[in-house]
C-alpha positions as CSV (number, residue, x, y, z in Angstrom):
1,X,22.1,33.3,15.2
2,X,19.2,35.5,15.5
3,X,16.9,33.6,18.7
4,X,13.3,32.4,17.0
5,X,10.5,33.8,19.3
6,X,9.3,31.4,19.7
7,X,11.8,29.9,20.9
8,X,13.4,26.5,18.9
9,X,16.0,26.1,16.6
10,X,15.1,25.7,12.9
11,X,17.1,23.0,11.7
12,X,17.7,25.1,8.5
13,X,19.3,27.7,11.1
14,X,21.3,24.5,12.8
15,X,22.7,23.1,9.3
16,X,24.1,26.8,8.4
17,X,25.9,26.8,11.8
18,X,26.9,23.1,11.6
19,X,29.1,24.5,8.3
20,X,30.4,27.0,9.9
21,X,31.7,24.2,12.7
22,X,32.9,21.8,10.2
23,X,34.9,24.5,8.2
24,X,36.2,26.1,11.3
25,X,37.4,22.5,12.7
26,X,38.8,21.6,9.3
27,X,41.1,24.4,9.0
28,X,41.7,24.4,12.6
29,X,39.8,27.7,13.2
30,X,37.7,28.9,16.0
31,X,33.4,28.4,15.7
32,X,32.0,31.0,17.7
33,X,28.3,31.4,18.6
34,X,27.0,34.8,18.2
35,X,23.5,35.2,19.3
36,X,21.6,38.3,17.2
37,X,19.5,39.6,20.1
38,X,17.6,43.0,19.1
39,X,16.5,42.8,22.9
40,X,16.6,41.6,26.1
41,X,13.3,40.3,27.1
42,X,12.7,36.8,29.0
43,X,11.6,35.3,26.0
44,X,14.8,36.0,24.2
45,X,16.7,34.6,27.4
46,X,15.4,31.9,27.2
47,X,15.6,31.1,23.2
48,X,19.1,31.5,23.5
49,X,19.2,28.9,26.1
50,X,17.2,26.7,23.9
51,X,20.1,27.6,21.0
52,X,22.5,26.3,23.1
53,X,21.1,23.4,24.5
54,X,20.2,21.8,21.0
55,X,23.4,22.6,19.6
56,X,25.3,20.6,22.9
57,X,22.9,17.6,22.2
58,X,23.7,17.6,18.8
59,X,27.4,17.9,19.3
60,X,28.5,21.2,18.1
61,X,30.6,23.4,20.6
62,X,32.0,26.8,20.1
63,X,34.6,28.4,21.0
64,X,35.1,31.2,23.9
65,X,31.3,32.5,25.6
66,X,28.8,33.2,24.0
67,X,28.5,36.7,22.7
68,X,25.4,38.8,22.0
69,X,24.9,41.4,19.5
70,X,24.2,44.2,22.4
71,X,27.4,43.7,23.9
72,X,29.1,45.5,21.2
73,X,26.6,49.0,22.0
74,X,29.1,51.0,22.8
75,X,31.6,49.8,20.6
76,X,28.9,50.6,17.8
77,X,28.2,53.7,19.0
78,X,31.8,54.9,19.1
79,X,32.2,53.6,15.5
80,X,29.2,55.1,14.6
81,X,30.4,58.7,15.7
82,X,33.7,58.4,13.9
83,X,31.8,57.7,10.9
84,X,29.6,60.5,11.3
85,X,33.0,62.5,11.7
86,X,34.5,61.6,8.9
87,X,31.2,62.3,6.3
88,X,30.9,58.8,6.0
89,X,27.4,58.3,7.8
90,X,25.1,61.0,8.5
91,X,22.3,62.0,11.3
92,X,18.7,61.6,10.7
93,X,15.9,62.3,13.1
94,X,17.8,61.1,15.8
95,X,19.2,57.8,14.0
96,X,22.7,57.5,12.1
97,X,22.4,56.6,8.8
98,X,25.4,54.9,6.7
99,X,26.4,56.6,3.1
100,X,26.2,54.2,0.6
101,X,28.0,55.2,-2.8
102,X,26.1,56.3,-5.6
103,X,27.9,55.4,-8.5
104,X,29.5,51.9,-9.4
105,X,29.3,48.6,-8.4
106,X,30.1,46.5,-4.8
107,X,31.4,43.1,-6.0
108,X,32.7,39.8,-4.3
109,X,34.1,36.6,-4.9
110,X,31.6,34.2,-3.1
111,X,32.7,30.8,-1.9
112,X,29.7,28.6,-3.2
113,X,27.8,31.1,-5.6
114,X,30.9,33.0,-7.4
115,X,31.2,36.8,-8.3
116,X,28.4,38.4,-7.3
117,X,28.2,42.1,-7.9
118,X,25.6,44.6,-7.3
119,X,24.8,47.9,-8.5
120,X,25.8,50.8,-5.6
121,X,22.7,52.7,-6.8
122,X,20.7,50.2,-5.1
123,X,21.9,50.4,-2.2
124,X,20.0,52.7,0.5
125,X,21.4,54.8,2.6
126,X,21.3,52.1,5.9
127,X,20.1,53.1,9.6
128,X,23.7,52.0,11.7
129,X,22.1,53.3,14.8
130,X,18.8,53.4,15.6
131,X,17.5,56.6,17.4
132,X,17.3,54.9,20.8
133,X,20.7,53.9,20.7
134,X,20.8,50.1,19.6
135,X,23.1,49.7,16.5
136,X,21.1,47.8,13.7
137,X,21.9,44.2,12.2
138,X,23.4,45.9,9.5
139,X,26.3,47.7,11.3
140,X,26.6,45.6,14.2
141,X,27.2,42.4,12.7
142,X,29.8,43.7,10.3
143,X,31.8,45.4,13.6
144,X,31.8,42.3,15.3
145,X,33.3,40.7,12.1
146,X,35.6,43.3,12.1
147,X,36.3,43.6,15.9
148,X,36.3,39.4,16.3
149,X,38.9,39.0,13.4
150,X,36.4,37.2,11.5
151,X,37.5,35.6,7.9
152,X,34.6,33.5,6.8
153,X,31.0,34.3,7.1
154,X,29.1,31.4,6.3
155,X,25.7,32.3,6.6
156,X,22.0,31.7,4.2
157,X,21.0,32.7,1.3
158,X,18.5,35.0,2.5
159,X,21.7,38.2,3.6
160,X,22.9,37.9,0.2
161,X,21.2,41.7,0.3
162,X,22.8,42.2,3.3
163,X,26.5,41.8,2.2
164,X,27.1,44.6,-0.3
165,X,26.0,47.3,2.4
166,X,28.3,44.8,4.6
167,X,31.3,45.4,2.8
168,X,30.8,49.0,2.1
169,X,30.7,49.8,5.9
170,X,33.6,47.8,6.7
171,X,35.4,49.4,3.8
172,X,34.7,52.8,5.8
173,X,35.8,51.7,9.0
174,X,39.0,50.4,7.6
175,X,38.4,46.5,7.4
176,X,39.5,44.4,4.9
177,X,35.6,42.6,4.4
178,X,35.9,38.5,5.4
179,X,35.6,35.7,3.0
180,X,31.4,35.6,2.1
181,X,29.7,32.0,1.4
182,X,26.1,31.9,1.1
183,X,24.4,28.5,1.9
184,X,21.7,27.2,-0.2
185,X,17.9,27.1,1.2
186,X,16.4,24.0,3.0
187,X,13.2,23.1,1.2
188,X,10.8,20.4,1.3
189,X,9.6,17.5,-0.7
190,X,7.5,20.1,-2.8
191,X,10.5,22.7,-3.1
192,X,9.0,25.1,-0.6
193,X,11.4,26.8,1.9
194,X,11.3,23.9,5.2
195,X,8.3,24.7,7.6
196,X,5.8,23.1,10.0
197,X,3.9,22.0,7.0
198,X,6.6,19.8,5.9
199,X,6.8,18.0,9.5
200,X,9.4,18.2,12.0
201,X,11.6,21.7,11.7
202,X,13.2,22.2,15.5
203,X,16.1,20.2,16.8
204,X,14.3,19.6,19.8
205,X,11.5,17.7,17.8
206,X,13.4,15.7,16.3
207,X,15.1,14.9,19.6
208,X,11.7,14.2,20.9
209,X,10.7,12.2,17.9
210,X,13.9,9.7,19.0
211,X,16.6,10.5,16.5
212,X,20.1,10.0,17.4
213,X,22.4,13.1,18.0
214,X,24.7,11.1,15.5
215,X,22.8,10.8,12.8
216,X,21.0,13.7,12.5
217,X,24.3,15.7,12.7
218,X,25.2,13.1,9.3
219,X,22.0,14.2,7.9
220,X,22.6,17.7,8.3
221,X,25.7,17.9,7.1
222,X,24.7,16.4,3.9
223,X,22.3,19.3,3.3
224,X,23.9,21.0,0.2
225,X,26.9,19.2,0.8
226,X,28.2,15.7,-0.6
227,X,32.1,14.4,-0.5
228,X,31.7,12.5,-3.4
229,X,28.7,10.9,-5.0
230,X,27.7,7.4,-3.1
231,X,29.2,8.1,0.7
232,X,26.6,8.9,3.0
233,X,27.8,7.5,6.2
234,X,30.4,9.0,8.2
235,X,31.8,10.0,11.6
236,X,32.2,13.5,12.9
237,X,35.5,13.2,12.5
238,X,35.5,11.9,9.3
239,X,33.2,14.9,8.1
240,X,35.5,17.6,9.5
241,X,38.3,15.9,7.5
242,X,36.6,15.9,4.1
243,X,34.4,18.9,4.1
244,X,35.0,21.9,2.3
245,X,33.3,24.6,0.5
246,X,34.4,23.9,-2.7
247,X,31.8,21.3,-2.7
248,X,28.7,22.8,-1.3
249,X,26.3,23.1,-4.0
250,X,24.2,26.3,-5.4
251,X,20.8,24.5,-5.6
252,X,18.2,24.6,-2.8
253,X,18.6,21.4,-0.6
254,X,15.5,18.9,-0.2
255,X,15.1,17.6,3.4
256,X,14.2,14.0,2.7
257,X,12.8,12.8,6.1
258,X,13.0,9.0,4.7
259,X,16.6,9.6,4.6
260,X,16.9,10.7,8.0
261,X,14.9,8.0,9.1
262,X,17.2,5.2,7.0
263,X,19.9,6.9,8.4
264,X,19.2,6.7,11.8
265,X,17.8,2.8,11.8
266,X,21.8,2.6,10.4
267,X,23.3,4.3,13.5
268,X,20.8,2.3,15.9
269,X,22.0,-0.8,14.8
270,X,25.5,0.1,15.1
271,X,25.0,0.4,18.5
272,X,26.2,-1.8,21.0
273,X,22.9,-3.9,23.0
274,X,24.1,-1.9,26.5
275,X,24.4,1.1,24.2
276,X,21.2,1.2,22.5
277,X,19.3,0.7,25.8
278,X,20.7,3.6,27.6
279,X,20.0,5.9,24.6
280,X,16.2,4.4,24.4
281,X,16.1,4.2,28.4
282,X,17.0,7.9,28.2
283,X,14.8,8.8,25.5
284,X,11.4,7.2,27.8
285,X,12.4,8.7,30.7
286,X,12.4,12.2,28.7
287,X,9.0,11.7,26.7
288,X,8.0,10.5,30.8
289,X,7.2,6.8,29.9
290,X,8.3,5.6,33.2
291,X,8.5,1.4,32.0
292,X,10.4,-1.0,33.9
293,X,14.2,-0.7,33.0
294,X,14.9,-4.1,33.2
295,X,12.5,-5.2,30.6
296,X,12.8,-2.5,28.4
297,X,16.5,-3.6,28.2
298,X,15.2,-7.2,27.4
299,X,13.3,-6.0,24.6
300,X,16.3,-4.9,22.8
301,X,17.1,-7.8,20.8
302,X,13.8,-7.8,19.6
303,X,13.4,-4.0,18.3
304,X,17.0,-2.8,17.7
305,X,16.7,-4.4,13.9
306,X,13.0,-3.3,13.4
307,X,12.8,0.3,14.3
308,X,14.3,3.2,12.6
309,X,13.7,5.8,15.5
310,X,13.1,5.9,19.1
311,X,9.5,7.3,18.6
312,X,8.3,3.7,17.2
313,X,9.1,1.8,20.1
314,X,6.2,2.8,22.4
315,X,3.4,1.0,20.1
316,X,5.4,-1.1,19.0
317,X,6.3,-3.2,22.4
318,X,3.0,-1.5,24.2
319,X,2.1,-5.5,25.0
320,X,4.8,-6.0,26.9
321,X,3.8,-3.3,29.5
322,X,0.1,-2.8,29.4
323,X,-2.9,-4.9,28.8
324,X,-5.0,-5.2,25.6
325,X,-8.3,-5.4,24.7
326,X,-9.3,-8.9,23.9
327,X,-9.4,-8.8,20.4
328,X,-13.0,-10.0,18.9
329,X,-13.8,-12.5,15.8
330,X,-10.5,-14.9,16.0
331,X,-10.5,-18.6,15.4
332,X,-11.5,-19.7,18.2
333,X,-10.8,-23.3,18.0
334,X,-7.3,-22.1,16.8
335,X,-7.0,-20.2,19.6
336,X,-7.7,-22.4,22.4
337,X,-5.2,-25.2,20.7
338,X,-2.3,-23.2,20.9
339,X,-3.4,-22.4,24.4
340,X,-3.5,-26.2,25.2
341,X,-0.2,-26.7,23.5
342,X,1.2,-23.9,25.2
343,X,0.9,-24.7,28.6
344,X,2.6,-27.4,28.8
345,X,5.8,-26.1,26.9
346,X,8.9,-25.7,29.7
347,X,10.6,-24.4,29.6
348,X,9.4,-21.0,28.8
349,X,11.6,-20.3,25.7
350,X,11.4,-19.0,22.5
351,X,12.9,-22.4,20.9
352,X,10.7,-24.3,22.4
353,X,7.4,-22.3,21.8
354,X,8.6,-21.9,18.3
355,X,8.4,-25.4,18.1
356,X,5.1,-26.4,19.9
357,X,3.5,-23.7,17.4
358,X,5.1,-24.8,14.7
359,X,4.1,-28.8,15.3
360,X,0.3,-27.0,16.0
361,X,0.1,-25.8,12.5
362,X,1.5,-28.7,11.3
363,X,-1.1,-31.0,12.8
364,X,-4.3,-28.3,12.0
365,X,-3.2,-28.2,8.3
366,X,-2.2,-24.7,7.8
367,X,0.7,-22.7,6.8
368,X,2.2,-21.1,9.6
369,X,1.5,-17.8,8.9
370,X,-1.9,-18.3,8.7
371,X,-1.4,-20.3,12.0
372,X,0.0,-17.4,13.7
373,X,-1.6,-14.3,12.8
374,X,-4.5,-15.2,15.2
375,X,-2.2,-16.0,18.0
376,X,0.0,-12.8,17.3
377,X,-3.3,-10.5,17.0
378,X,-4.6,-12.6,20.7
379,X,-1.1,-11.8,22.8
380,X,0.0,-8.3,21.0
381,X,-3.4,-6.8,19.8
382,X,-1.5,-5.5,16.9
383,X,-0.8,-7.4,13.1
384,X,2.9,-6.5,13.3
385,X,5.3,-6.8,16.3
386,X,8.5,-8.1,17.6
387,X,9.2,-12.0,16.5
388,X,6.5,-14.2,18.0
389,X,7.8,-16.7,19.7
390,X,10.5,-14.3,21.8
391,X,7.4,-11.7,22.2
392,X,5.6,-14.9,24.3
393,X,9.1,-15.4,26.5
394,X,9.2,-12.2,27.4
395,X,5.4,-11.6,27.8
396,X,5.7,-14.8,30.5
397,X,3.7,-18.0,30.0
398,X,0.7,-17.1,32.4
399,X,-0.3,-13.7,31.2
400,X,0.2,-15.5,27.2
401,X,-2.1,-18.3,28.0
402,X,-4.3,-15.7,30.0
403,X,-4.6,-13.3,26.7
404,X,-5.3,-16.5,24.4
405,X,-8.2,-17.4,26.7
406,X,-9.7,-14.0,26.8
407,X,-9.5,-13.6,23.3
408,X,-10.6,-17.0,22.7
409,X,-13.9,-15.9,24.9
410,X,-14.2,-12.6,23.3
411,X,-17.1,-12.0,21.6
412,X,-17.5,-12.1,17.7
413,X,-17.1,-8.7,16.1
């Protein structure tokens, strides 16, 4: 992985390496993370800490440490040289330059896209060693291959340029070249490669935005990839069983962000109550909403069917944990009815205030929606929120009948 500069994983970047997981754990392989660093400034430090701290959220490990492309220098440099020995590479105002062929073609068999061949007079003449030293992209990626005993590089669509010159320098250092499979692009709505424009595009965002580890991981792995044509679904384990490469597709892959959405509303309701509030406990503490624990864990019954991700939760239970303006321009007479009707409901429970309203609306002639938009809009400020009648348990009987009041005394819009 090359480390962004600015600093977050693109989850274009994160899909491509979650392949690579799922094909290594299939065939019981080794994954290992290979971070692509042209330097070693603090910025870069600390992207590849970012790199690795999204990928352990979302569940993906590697095997053995992590390695970085400038730990191979000297291995470069010594390969580099023995090229140069043997007239296969060639000085150059300082740098090392590799000699591509001139005549032919370099061809290979390319898991998801097929034979792929490409004319050797195309190919320039690559720097291997720049003149300060620092082996390129170009040569050092292909020596680690080579020097890490790798036999799959599953990487995107964008090094299909990269691989020919690839394959000819490992040809020259006397490798046999790895199995190559190039992953389609990650495009939006509108077919354009995924960017900011589109919405969320770090792992990190979408962690803030409340998303399960679970699901996105699903998501992703459906990027390009299907098992058959209707299961969507499915468990890490059951993903490493079934995946293969046979079956990742050539065409670009849309990121459908009501998909992931749908998706994770599935994995939140699968959750266990205890479950559910831990994860959304978890998720406030991080976004430093500091709400009391206990009755954010008894508002679970009320939101774990009615929000797809953790990010809705805040506005949607904001009543139960900070006032509201009095809204203006409510029936009034309404409004100070099912006050007088409420207070004398005990005890204070959702059965029995369902109930009372109900009776209310019964006696006053109206349907009960109409009945309780009013009272819903007085208590929540809002036209949609948790059920009603469970909204004014949990809100407590003397703040409901002191928001009724002050709405009922608000003054018309």
């Amino acid at each position: 992985m090359a480390p962004s500069p600015t600093g977050f994983l693109h989850v274009g970047v994160t899909r491509t390496f979650l392949f690579n997981w799922l094909f290594a754990r299939h065939h019981h392989g080794e994954c290992l993370l290979r971070i692509e660093n042209t330097d070693t400034s603090r910025e870069v430090a600390e992207a590849t800490d970012q790199i690795q701290r999204s990928l352990k959220w979302l569940g993906i490990e590697w095997d053995g440490p992590v390695t970085f492309q400038l730990d191979r220098m000297e291995a470069c440099r010594e390969q580099a040289a023995r090229l140069v020995a043997e007239g296969a590479a060639y000085e150059d105002e300082g740098a090392i330059r590799f000699r591509m062929p001139d005549e032919g073609t370099t061809a290979w068999d390319d898991v998801v896209l097929g034979r792929i061949e490409v004319a050797n007079k195309e190919l320039e003449d690559v720097v291997i060693v720049r003149a300060d030293g620092r082996p390129t992209y170009n040569f050092a990626s292909p020596v680690e291959d080579w020097l890490d005993g790798i036999t799959h590089v599953i990487r995107g669509r964008d090094h299909i340029s990269n691989t020919p010159k690839q394959i000819n320098i490992l040809r020259a250092l006397g490798a046999e070249p790895p199995q190559y499979a190039h992953m389609p692009d990650v495009v939006g709505e509108d077919g354009k490669k995924l960017s900011k424009r589109h919405g969320a595009e770090s792992v990190e965002e979408f962690r803030d935005a409340g998303y399960l580890p679970e699901a996105l991981f699903n998501f992703l792995a459906l990027l390009g990839w299907s098992y058959d044509d209707k299961t969507t679904i499915m468990s890490r384990d059951e993903l490493v069983e079934r995946f293969s490469l046979e079956r990742v597709g050539a065409s670009p892959a849309t990121f459908d962000y009501k998909k992931l959405d749908w998706m994770n509303g599935m994995y939140l309701r699968e959750l266990q109550p205890d479950e559910y509030a831990l994860n959304l406990i978890r998720w406030l503490r991080e976004q430093g909403i500091d709400w009391p624990e206990e009755r954010v864990r008894a508002t679970v019954p009320l939101v774990q069917e009615k929000i797809e991700k953790f990010s809705a939760y805040p506005d949607f239970v904001r009543f139960l944990f900070e006032p509201i303006e009095p809204p203006a321009g409510l029936d009034v007479q309404l409004l100070r009815a099912a006050h007088d009707r409420l207070a004398s409901v005990e005890p204070w429970e959702a059965s029995a205030i369902d109930e009372a309203l109900r009776t209310l609306a019964d006696e006053l002639g109206q349907k009960p929606r109409q009945a309780f938009a009013p009272i819903r809009l007085a208590v929540t400020g809002a036209k949609v929120s948790p059920g009603l009648f469970e909204s004014l348990e949990l809100l407590g009987k003397e703040e409901s009948l002191t928001r009724l009041s002050a709405a009922a005394a608000a003054p018309a819009a």
